[in-house]
C-alpha positions as CSV (number, residue, x, y, z in Angstrom):
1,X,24.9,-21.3,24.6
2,X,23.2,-22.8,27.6
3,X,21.5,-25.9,27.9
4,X,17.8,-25.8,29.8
5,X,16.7,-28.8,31.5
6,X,14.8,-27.1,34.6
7,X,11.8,-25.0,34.7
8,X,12.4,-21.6,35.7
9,X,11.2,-19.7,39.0
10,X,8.3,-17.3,38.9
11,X,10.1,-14.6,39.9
12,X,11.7,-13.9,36.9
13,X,8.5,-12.3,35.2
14,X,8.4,-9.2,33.8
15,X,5.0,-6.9,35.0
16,X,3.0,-6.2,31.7
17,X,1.9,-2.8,33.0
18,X,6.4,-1.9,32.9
19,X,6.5,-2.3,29.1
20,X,5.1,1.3,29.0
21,X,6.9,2.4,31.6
22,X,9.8,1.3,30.2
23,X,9.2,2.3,26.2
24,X,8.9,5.8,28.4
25,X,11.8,6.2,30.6
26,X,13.8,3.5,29.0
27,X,16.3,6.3,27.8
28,X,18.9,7.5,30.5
29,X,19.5,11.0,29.9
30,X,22.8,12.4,29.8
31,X,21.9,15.5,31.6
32,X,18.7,16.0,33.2
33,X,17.5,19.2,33.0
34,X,13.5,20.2,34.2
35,X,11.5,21.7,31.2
36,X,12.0,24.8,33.2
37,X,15.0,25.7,34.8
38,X,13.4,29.0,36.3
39,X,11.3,26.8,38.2
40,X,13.0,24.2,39.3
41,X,16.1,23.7,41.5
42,X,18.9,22.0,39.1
43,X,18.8,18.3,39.1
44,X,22.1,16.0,39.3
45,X,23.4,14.7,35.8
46,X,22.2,11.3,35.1
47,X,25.2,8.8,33.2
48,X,25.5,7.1,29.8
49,X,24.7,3.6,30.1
50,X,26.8,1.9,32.7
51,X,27.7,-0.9,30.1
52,X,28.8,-1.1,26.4
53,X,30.5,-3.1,23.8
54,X,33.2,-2.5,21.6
55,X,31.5,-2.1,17.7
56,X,28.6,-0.8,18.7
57,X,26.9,2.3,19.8
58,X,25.7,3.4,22.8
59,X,22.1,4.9,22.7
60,X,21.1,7.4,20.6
61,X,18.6,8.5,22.9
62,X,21.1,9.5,25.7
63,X,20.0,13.3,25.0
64,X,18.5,16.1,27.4
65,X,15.4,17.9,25.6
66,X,16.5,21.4,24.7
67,X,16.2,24.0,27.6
68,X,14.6,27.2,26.5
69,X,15.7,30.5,26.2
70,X,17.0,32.6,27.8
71,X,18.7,29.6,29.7
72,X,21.7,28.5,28.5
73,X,23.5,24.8,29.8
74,X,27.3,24.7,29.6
75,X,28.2,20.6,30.4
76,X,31.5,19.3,31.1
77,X,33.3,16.3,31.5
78,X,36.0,15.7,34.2
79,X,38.5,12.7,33.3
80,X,38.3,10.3,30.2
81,X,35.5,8.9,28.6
82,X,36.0,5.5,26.9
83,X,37.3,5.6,24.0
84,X,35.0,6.2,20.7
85,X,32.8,8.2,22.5
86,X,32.4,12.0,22.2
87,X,30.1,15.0,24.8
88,X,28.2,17.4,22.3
89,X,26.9,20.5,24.0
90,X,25.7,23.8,22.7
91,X,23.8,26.2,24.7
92,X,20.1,24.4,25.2
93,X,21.2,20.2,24.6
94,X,24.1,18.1,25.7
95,X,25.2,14.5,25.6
96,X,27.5,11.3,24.5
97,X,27.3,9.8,21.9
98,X,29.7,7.6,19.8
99,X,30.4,3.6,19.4
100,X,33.8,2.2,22.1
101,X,36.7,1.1,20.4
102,X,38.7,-0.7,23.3
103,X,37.9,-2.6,26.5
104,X,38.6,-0.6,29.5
105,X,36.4,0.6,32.4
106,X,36.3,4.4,33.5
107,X,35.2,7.0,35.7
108,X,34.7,10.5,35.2
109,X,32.6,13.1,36.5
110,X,29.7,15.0,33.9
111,X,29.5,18.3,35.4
112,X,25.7,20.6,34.5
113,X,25.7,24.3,34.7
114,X,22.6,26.6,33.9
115,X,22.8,29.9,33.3
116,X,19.8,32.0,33.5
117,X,20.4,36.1,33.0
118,X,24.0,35.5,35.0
119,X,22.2,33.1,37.8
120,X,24.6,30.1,37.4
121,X,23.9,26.8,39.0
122,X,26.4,23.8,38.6
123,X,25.7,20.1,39.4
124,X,27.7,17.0,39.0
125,X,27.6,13.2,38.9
126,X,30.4,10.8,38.9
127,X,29.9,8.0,36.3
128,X,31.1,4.6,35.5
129,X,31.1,3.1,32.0
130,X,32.4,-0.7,31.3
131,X,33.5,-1.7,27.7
132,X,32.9,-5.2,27.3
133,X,34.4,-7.2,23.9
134,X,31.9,-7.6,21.2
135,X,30.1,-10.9,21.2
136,X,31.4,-14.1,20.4
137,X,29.2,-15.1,17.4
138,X,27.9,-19.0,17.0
139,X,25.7,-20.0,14.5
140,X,22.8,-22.9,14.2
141,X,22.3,-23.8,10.3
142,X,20.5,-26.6,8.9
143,X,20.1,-27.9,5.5
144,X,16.3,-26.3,6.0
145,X,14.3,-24.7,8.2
146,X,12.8,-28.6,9.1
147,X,16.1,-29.5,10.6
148,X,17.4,-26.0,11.7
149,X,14.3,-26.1,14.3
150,X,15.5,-29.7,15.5
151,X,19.5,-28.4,15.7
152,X,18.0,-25.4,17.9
153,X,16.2,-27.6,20.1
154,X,19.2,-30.1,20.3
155,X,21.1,-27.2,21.3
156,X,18.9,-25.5,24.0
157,X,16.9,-28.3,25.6
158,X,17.1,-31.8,27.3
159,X,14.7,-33.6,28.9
160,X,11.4,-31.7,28.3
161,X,7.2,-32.6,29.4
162,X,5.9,-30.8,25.9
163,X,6.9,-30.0,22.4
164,X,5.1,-27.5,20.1
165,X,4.9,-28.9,16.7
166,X,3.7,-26.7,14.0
167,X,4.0,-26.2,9.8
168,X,7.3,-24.4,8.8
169,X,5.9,-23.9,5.4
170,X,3.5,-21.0,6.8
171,X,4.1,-18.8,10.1
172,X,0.8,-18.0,11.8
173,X,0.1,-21.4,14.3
174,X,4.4,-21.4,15.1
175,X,3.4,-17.6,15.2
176,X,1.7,-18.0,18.5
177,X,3.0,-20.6,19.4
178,X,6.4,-19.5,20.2
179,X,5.2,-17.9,22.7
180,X,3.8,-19.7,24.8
181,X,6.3,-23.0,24.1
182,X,9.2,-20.4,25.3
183,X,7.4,-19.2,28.7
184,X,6.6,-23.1,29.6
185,X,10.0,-24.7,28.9
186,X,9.5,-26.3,26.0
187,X,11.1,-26.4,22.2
188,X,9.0,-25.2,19.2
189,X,9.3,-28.0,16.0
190,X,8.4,-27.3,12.5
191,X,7.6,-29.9,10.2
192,X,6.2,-30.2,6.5
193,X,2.7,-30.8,6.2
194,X,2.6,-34.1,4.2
195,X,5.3,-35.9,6.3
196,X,7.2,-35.2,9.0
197,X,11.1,-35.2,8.1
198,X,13.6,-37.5,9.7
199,X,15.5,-34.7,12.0
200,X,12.6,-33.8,13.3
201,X,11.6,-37.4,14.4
202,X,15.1,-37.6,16.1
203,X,14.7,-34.7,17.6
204,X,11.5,-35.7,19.0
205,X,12.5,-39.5,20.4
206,X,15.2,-38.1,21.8
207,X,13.3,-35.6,23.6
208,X,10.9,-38.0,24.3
209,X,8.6,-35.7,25.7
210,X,4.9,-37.1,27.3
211,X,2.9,-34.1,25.3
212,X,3.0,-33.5,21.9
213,X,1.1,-30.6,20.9
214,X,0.5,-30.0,17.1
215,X,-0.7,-26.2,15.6
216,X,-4.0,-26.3,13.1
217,X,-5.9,-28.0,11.3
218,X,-5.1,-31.4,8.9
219,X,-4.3,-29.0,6.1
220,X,-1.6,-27.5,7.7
221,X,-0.2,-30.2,9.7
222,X,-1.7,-33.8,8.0
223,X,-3.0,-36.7,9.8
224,X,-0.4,-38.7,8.1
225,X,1.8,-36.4,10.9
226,X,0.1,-36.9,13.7
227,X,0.4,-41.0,13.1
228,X,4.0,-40.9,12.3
229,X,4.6,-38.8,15.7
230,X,2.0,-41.1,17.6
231,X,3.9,-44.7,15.9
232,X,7.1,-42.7,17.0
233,X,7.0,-41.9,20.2
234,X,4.6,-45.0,21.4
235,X,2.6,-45.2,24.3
236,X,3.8,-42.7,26.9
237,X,3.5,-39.6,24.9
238,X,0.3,-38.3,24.2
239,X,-0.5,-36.3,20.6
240,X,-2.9,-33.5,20.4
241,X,-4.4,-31.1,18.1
242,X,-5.1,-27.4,18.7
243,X,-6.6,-26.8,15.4
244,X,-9.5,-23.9,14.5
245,X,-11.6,-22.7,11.4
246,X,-8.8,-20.3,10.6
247,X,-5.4,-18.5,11.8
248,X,-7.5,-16.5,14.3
249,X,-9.3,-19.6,16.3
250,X,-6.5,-21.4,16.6
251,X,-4.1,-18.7,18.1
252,X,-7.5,-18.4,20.4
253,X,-8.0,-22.2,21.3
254,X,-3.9,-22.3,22.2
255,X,-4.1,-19.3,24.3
256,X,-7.0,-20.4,26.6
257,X,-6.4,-24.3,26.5
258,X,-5.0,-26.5,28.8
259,X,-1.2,-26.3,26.7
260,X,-1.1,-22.4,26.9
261,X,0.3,-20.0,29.2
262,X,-1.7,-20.7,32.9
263,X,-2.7,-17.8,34.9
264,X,-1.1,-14.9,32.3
265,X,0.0,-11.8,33.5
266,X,-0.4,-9.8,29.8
267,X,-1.3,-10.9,25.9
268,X,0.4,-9.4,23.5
269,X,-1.5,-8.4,20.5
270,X,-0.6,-8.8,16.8
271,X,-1.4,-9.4,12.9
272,X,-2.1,-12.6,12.5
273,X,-1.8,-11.4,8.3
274,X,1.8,-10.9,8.4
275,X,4.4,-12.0,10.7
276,X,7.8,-9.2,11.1
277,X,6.1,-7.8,14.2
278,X,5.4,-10.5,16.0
279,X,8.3,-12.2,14.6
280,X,10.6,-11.3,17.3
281,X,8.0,-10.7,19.9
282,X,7.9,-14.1,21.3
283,X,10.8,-14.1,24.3
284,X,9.5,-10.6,25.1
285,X,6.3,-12.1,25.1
286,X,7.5,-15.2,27.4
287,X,9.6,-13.3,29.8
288,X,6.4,-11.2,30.7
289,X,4.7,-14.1,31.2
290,X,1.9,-13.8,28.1
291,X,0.9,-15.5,24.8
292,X,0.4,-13.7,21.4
293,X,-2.7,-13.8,20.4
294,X,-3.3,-13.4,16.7
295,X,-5.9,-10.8,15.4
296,X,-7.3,-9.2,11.9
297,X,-4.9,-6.5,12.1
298,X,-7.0,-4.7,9.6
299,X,-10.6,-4.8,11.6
300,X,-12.0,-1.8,13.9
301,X,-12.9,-3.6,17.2
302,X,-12.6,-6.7,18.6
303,X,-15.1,-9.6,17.6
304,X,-17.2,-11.5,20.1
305,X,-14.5,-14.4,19.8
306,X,-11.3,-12.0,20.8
307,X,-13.1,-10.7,23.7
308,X,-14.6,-14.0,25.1
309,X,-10.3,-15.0,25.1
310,X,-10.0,-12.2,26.7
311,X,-12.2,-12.7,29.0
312,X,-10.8,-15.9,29.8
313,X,-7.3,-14.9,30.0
314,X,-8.1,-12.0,32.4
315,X,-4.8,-10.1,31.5
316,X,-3.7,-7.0,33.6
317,X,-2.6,-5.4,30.5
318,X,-2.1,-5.6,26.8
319,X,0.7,-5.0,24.5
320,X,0.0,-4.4,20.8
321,X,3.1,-5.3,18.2
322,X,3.3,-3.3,15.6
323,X,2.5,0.6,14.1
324,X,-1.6,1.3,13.2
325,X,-0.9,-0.1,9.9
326,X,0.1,-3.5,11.3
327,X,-3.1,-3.3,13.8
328,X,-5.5,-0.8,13.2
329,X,-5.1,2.7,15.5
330,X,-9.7,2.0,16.1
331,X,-8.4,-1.6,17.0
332,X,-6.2,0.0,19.8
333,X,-8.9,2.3,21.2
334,X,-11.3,-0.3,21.6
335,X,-9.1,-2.4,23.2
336,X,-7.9,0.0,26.1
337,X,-11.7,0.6,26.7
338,X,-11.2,-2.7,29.0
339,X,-7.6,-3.5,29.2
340,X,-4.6,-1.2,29.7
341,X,-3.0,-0.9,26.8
342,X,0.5,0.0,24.9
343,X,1.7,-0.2,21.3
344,X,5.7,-0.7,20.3
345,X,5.5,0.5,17.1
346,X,8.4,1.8,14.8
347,X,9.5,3.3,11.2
348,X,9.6,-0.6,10.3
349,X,10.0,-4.4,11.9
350,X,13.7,-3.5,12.9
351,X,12.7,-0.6,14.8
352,X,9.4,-2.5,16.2
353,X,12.2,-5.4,17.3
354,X,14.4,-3.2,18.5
355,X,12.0,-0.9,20.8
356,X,10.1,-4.1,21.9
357,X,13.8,-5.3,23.3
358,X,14.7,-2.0,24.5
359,X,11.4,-2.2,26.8
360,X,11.8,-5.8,28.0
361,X,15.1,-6.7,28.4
362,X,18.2,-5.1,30.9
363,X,21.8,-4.9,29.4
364,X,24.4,-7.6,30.0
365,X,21.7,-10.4,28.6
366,X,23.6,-13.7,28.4
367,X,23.0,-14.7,24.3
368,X,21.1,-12.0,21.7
369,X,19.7,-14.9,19.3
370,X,19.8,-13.2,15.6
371,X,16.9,-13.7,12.9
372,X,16.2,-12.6,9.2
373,X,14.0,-10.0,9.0
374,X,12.5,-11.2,6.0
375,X,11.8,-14.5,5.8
376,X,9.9,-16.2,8.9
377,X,10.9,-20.3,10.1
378,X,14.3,-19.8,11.9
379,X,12.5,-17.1,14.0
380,X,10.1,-19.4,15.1
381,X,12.0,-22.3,16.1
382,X,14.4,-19.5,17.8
383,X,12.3,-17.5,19.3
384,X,10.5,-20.6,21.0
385,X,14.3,-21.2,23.0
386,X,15.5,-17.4,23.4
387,X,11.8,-17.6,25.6
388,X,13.2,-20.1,27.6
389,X,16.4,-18.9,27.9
390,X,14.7,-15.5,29.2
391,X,16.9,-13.9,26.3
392,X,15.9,-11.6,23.1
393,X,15.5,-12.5,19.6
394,X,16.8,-9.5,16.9
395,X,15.6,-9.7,13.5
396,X,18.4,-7.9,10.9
397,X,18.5,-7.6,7.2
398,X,20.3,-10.3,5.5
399,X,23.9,-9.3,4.9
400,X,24.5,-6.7,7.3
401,X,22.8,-5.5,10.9
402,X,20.9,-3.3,10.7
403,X,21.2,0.0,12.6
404,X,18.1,-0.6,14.7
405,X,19.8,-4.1,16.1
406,X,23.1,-2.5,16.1
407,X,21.5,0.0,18.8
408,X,20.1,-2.9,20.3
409,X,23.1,-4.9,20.6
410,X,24.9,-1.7,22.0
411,X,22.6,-1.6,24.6
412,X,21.8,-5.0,25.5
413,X,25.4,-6.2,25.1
414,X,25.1,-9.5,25.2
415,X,28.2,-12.0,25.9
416,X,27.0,-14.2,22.8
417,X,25.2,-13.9,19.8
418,X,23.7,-17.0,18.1
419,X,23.1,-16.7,14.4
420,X,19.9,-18.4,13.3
421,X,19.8,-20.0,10.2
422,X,22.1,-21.0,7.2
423,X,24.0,-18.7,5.0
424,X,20.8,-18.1,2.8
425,X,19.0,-16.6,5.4
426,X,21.8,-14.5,6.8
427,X,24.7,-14.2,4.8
428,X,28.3,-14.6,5.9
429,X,29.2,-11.1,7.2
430,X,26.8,-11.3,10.0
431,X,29.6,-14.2,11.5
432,X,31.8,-11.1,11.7
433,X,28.8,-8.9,12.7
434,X,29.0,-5.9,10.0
435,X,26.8,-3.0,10.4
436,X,25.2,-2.0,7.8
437,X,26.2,1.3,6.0
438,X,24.8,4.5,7.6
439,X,24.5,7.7,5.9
């Protein structure tokens, strides 16, 4: 896993507005053929993806929409395809499907022909697909989820300006916070409310960072914490609070103060009453250069208060996390009456993860960090360092992954996967990364 000491160029930010473009064309298809092949000339086949790993699938959505009668599509493949994976064809759909079994590299050549009342025209492309190995799997445990954020900052950061510090015991201020600590360098810390635990102080001298920003109010983070930072840390590091009425202000007051995101291209939008859909949006969030800002996923419109951040942030875009029952389909409308908007929404958080991933991030991604699905502090504290790594965070079920980050791992195909959490959280057959059953 790599170490980050340096802050990163600018010119690795991802355009807000290319989230939709890319939850739209982020599909290759296998063979391209126009809607009507009457009417237009026929196109050259597109490829599979260029690069896979061995385990895991390729896309399921390498697949031509059906061409209508009377045309027919005969497709063809010329040479070897790696193997595991398979063409289908019938008369109106073709394409490959299937999951690689060895490491190899090959060429072949996919070769199109539409037939409409005996009128045949043939096209072909020559395509290139590189098996890589599976993953090498590492994993970051601690004894709780106090100390498993302080291992994953020992393990991703050095010298640092800022640290994040925000309660573990509940998700919403580490909610937004990840955000915005993995876009600006810096680790996120989570730390009980009535004292701050000893791993955590380590981690935090030996940072020694000259900004120490804590999340919410005295009930969720204590005075007694701010003190024992403050007595800590001495002189040369300054403590402050970003606290707020509620979830909802202080998501707000981080996003628009001087410790949030300067100058962002995008917010993401999300619940601020649960967390799976934001849980992994945080490196998607920091790679496009934008905080998450918390909302009532249940209201209508925006409140005075939302649109005033808004204001204030200026965003060329918005991104809501999440189907209309995480944030409300009115919500949405009202919201791209000012800003261009775009929901990732899915069947459930795995497929939300998964398509948010699938519109941000390109394949051959250095390390896929891995997260429960179901339980929220390893996320946070992970998602905070897969930001400033510029990498993605998958969420999975506990003993197996699950078929959504399977596809995402088949596409993505990262060199290294870094298990977050102990074996409660994620149980000991995601060391060996087995796929849960399929039907």
């Amino acid at each position: 896993m790599p170490i980050h000491s340096s802050a990163r160029s600018t010119g690795r930010r991802v355009a807000p507005g290319g989230l939709a473009v890319a939850a739209i064309l982020g599909a290759s298809l296998v063979l391209a053929v126009p809607e009507s092949a009457r009417a237009a000339a026929m196109p050259n086949p597109t490829c599979p993806q260029a690069l896979a790993a061995v385990g895991f699938p390729i896309s399921a959505e390498d697949v031509i929409p059906p061409v209508p009668a009377p045309v027919e599509l005969t497709a063809t493949v010329e040479g070897a395809l790696p193997d595991g994976l398979h063409v289908y064809n019938d008369s109106h759909r073709a394409y490959i499907y299937g999951t690689p079994t060895t490491v190899q590299t090959l060429t072949f050549t996919v070769k199109a022909t539409v037939d409409d009342d005996g009128n045949g025209t043939t096209s072909a492309s020559t395509c290139t697909v590189t098996v890589r190995p599976a993953p090498v799997v590492s994993r970051i445990g601690g004894k709780d989820r106090f100390e498993q954020s302080a291992l994953v900052s020992k393990a991703s950061f050095t010298k640092v300006d800022r640290v994040y510090l925000a309660s573990g015991e509940k998700f919403p201020d580490a909610l937004s916070a990840a955000s915005v600590a993995g876009r600006l360098d810096a680790p996120l810390l989570l730390t009980p409310s009535a004292h701050i635990t000893i791993e955590v102080l380590d981690e935090l001298k030996r940072l020694a960072p000259g900004n120490v920003i804590i999340l919410g109010g005295p009930r969720a983070v204590s005075t007694t914490v701010m003190d024992e930072v403050a007595m800590a840390l001495g002189t040369a590091t300054t403590v402050t609070r970003i606290g707020g009425a509620d979830r909802f202000e202080v998501s707000r007051n981080l996003t628009t103060s001087q410790y949030g995101i300067p100058n962002p291209d995008g917010v993401f939008v999300a619940t601020g009453n649960n967390f799976p859909d934001a849980l992994g949006a945080s490196p998607a969030a920091a790679l496009g250069n934008s905080p998450v800002l918390l909302v009532n996923g249940g209201a209508t419109s925006l409140g005075p208060a939302e649109r005033l951040t808004l204001f204030r942030l200026g965003p060329k875009a918005t991104t809501i996390i999440g189907g209309p029952a995480a944030v409300n389909a009115s919500l949405e409308t009202d919201l791209a009456a000012s800003y261009p908007t775009t929901r990732v929404g899915g069947a459930d958080r795995f497929e939300v993860n998964a398509r948010l991933n699938k519109a941000t991030f390109k394949p051959g991604v250095d390390t896929l960090y891995l997260a429960s699905g179901s339980t929220f502090p390893d996320a946070l504290s992970g998602g905070a360092a897969a930001g400033a790594h510029d990498d993605p965070l998958a969420i999975t079920e506990q003993n197996c992954v699950s078929a959504a980050t399977a596809s995402t791992i088949g596409r993505l195909v990262p060199s290294k996967v870094v298990i977050l959490g102990g074996t409660a959280s994620l149980g000991s057959a995601l060391d060996s990364l087995t796929l849960c059953p399929t039907e």
